[in-house]
DRENGU-511658 format. One record per atom (N, C-alpha, C): residue in three letters; x, y, z. Coordinates in nm, 2 decimals, padded with zeros to 4 digits. Layout:
! residues N
[node ALA,[X,Y,Z]]
...
END
This chain:
! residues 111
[node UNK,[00.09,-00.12,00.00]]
[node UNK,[00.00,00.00,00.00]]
[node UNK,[00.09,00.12,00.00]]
[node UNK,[00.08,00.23,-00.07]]
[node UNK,[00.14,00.32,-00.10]]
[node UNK,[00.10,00.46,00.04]]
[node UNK,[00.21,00.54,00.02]]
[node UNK,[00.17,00.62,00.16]]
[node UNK,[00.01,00.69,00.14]]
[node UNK,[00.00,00.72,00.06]]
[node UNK,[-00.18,00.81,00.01]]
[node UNK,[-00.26,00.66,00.07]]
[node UNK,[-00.23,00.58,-00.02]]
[node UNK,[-00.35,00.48,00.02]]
[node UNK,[-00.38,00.47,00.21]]
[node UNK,[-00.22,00.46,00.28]]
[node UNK,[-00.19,00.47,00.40]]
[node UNK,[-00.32,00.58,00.49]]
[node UNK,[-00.28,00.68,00.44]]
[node UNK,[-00.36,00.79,00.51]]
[node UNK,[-00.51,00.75,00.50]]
[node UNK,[-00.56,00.72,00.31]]
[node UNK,[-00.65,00.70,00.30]]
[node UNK,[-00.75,00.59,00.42]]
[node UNK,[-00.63,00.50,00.44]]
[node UNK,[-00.72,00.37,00.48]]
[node UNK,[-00.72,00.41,00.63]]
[node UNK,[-00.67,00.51,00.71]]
[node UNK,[-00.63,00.55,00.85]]
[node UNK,[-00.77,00.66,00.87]]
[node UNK,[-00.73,00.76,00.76]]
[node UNK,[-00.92,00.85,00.80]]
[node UNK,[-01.01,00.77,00.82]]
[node UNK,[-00.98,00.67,00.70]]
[node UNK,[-01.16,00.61,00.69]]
[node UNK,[-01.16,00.55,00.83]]
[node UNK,[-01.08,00.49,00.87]]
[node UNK,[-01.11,00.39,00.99]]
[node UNK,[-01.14,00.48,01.09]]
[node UNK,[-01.08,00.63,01.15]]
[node UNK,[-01.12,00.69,01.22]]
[node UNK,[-01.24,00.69,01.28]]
[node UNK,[-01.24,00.72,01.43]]
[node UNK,[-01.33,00.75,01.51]]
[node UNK,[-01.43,00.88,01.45]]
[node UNK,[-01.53,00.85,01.39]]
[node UNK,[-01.66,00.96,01.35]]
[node UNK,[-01.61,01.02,01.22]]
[node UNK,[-01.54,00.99,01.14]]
[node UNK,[-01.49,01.00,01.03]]
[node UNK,[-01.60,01.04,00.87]]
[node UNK,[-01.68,00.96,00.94]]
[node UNK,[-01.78,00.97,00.83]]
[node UNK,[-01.88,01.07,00.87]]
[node UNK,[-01.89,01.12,00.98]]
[node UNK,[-01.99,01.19,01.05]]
[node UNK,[-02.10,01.12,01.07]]
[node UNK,[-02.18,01.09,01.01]]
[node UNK,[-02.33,01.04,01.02]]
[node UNK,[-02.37,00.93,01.02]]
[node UNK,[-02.24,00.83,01.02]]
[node UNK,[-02.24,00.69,01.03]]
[node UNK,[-02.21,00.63,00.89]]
[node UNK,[-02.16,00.48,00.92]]
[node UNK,[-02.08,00.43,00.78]]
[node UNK,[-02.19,00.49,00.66]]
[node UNK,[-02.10,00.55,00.53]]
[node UNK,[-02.13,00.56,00.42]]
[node UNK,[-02.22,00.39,00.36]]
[node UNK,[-02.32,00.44,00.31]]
[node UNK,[-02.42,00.35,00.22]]
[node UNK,[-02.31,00.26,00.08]]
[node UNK,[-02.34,00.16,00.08]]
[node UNK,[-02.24,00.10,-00.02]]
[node UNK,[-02.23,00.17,-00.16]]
[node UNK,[-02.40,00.19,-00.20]]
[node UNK,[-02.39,00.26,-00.35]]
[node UNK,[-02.36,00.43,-00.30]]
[node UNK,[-02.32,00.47,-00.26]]
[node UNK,[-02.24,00.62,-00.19]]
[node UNK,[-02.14,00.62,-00.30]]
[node UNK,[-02.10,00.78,-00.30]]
[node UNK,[-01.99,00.88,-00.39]]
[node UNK,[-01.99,00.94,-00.27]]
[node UNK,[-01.81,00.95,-00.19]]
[node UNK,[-01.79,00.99,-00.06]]
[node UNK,[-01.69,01.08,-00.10]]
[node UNK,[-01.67,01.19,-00.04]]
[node UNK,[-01.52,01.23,-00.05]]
[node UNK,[-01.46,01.27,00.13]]
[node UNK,[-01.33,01.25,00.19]]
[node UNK,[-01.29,01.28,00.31]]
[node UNK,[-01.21,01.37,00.28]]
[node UNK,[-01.19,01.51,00.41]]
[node UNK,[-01.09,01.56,00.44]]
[node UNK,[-00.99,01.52,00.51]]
[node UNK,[-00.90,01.51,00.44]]
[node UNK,[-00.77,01.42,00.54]]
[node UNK,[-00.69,01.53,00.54]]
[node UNK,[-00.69,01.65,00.51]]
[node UNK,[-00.59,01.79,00.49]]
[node UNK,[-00.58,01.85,00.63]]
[node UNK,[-00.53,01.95,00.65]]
[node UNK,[-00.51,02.01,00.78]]
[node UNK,[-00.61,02.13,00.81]]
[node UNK,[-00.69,02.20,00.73]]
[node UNK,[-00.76,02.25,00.70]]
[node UNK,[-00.90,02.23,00.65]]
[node UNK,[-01.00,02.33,00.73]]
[node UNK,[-01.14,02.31,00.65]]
[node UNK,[-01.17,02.36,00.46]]
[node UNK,[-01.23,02.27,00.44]]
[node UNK,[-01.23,02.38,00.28]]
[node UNK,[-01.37,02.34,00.27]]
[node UNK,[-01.45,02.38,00.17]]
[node UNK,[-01.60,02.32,00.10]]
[node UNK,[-01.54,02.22,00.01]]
[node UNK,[-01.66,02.10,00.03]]
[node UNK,[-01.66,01.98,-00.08]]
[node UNK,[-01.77,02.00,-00.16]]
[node UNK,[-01.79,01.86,-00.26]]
[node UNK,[-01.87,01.88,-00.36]]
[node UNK,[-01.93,01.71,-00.41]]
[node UNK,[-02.02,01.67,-00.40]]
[node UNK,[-02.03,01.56,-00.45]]
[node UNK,[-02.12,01.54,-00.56]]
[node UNK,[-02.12,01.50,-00.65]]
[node UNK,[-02.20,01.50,-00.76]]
[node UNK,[-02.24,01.40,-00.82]]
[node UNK,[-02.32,01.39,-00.88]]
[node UNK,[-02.35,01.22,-01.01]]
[node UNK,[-02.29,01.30,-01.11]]
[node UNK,[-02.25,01.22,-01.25]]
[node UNK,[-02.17,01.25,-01.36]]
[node UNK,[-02.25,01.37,-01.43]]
[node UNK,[-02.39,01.33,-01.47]]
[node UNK,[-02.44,01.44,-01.51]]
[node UNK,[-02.54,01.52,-01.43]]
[node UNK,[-02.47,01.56,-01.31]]
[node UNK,[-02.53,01.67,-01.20]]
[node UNK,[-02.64,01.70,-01.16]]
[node UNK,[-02.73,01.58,-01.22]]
[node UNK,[-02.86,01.58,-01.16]]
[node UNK,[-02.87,01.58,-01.01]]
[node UNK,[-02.79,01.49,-00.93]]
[node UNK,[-02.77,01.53,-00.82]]
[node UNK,[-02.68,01.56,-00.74]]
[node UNK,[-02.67,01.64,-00.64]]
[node UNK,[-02.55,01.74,-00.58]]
[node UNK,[-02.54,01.74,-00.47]]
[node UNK,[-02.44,01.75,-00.38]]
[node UNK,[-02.45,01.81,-00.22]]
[node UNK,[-02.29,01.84,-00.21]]
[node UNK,[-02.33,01.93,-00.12]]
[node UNK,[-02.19,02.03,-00.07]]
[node UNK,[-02.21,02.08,00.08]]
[node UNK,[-02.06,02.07,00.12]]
[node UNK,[-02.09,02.18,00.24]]
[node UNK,[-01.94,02.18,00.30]]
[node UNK,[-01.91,02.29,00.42]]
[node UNK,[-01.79,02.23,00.46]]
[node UNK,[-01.77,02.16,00.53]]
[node UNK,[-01.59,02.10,00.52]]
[node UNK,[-01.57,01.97,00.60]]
[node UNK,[-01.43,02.02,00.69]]
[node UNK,[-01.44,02.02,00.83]]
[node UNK,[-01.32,02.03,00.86]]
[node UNK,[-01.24,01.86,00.86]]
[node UNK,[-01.13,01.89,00.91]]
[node UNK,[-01.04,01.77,00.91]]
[node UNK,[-01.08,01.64,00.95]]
[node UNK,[-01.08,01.53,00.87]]
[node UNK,[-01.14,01.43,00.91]]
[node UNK,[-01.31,01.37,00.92]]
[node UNK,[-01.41,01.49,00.84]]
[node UNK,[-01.49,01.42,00.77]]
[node UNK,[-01.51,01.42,00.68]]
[node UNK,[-01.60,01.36,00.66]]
[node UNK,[-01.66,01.29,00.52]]
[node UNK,[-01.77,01.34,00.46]]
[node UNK,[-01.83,01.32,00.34]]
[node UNK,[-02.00,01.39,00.29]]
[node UNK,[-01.97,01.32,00.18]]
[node UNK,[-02.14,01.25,00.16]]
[node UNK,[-02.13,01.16,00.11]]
[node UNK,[-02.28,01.17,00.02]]
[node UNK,[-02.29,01.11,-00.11]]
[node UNK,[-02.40,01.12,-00.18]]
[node UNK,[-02.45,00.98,-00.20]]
[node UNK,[-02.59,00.97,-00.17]]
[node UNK,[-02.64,00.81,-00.19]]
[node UNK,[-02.67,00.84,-00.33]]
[node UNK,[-02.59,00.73,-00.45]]
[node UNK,[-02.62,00.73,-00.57]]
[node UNK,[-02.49,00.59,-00.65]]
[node UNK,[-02.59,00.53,-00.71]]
[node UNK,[-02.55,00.40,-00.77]]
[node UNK,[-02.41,00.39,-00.88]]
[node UNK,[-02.39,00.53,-00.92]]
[node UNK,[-02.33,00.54,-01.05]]
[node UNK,[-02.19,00.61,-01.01]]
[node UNK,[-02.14,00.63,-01.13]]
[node UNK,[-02.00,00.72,-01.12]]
[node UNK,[-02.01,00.88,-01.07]]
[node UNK,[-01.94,00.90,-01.07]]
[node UNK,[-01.95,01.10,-00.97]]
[node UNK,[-01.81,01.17,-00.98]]
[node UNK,[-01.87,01.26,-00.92]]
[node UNK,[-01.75,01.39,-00.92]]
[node UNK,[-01.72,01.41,-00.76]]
[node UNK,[-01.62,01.42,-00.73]]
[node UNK,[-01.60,01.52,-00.58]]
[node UNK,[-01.50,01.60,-00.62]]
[node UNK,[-01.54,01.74,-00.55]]
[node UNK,[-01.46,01.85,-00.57]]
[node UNK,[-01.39,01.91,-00.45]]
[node UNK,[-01.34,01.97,-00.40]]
[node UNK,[-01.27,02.03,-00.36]]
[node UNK,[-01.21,02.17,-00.34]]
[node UNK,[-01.31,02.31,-00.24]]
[node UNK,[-01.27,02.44,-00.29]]
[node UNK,[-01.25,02.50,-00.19]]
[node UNK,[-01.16,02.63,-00.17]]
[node UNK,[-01.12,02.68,-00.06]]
[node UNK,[-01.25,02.74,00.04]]
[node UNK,[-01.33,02.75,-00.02]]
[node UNK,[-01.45,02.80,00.00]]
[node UNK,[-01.55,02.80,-00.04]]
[node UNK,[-01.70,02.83,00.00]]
[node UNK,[-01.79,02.75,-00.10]]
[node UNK,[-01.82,02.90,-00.22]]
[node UNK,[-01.78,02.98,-00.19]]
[node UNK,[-01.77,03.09,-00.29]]
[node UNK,[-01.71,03.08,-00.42]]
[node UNK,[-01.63,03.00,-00.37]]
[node UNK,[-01.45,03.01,-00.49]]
[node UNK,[-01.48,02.93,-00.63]]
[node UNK,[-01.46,02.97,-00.71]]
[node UNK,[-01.52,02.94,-00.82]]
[node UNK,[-01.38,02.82,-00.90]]
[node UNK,[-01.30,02.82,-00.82]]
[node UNK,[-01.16,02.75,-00.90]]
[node UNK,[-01.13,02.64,-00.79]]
[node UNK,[-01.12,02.51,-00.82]]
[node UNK,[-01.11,02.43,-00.68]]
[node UNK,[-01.04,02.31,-00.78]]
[node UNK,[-01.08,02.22,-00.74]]
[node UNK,[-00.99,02.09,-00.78]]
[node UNK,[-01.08,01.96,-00.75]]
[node UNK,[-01.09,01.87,-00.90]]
[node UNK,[-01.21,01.76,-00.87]]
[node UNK,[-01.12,01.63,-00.93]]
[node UNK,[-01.21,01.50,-00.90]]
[node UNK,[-01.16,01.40,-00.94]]
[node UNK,[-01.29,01.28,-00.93]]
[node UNK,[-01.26,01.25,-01.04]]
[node UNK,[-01.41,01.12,-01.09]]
[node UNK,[-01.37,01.02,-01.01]]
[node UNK,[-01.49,01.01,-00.98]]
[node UNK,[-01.53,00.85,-00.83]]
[node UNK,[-01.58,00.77,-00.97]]
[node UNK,[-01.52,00.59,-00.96]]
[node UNK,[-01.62,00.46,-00.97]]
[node UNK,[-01.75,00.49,-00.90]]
[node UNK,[-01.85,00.43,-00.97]]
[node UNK,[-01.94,00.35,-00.84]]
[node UNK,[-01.92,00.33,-00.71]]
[node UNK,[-01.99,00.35,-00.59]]
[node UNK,[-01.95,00.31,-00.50]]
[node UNK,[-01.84,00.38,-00.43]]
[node UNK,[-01.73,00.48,-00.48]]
[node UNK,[-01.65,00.50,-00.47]]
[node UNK,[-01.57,00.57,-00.36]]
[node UNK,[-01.48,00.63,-00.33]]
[node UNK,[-01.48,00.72,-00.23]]
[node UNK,[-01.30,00.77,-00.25]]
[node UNK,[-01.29,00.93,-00.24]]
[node UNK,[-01.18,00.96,-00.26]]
[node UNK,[-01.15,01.07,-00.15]]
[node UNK,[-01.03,01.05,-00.10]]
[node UNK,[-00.96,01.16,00.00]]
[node UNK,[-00.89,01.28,-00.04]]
[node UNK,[-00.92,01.38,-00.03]]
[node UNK,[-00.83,01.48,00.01]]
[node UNK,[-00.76,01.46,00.10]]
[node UNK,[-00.62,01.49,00.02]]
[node UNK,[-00.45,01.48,00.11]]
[node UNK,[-00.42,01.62,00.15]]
[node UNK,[-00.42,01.71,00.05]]
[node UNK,[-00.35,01.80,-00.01]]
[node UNK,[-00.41,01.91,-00.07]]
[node UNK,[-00.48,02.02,-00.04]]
[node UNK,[-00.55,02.12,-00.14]]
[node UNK,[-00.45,02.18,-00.19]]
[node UNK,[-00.45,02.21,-00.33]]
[node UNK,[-00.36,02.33,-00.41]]
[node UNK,[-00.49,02.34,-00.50]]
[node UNK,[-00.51,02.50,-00.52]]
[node UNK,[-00.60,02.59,-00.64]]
[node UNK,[-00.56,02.54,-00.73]]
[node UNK,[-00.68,02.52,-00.85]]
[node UNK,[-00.66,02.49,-01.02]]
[node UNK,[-00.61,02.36,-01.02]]
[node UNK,[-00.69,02.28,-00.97]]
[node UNK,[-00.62,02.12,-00.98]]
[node UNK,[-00.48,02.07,-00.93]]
[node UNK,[-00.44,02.14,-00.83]]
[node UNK,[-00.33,02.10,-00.80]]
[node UNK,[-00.35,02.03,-00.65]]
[node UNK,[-00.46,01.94,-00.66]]
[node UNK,[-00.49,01.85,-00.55]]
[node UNK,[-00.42,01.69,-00.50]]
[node UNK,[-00.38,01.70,-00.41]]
[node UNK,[-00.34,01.53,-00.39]]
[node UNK,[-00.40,01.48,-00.30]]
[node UNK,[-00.48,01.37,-00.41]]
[node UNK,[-00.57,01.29,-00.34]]
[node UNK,[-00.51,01.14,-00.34]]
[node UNK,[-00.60,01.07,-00.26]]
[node UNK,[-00.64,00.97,-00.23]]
[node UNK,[-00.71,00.90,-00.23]]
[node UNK,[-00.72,00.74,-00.27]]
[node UNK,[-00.84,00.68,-00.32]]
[node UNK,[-00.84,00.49,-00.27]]
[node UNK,[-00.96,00.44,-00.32]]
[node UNK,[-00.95,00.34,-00.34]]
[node UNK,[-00.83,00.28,-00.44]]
[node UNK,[-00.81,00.33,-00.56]]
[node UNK,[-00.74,00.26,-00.67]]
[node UNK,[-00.58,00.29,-00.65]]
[node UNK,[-00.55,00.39,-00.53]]
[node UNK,[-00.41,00.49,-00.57]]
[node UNK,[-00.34,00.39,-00.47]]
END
């Protein structure tokens, strides 16, 4: 397991991690594992459905939905420039690392 996956598999296990209790299997999740709060984003591929809000360190927000998705990542929920990355099914991806304009390092199932 690579150090990303490392961290990855350490948030999820956390104590309240997910906030509102384990993530639903067909879920699009994304965690803050960064040191900072930012606004997330979770999406289906074609944006029919959406949820956002912010996360400080160490949770999660999560969309019940069967299919592939988007999670994004923005300094704020104002900021119009942030950084995203496409979830599998089921999927679930970490923020490591915020940097503006896609310069995000994340973490995931597949990494």
């Amino acid at each position: 397991m690579n150090r990303l996956g490392l961290i990855a598999a350490l948030v999820a296990a956390a104590p309240g991690a997910t906030g509102a209790g384990a993530p639903l299997p067909a879920s699009l999740c994304v965690t803050n594992a960064s040191a900072q709060r930012y606004h997330f984003t979770v999406r289906t591929i074609d944006a029919a459905a959406r949820v956002g809000r912010d996360l400080a360190p160490g949770q999660t927000l999560c969309l019940d939905h069967g299919g592939r998705g988007v999670v994004a990542a923005f300094e704020t929920a104002a900021s119009l420039e942030g950084c995203s990355r496409l979830v599998p099914a089921g999927g679930s991806e970490t923020l490591i690392l915020f940097g503006r304009f896609d310069r995000c390092a994340w973490g995931g199932a597949d990494d």
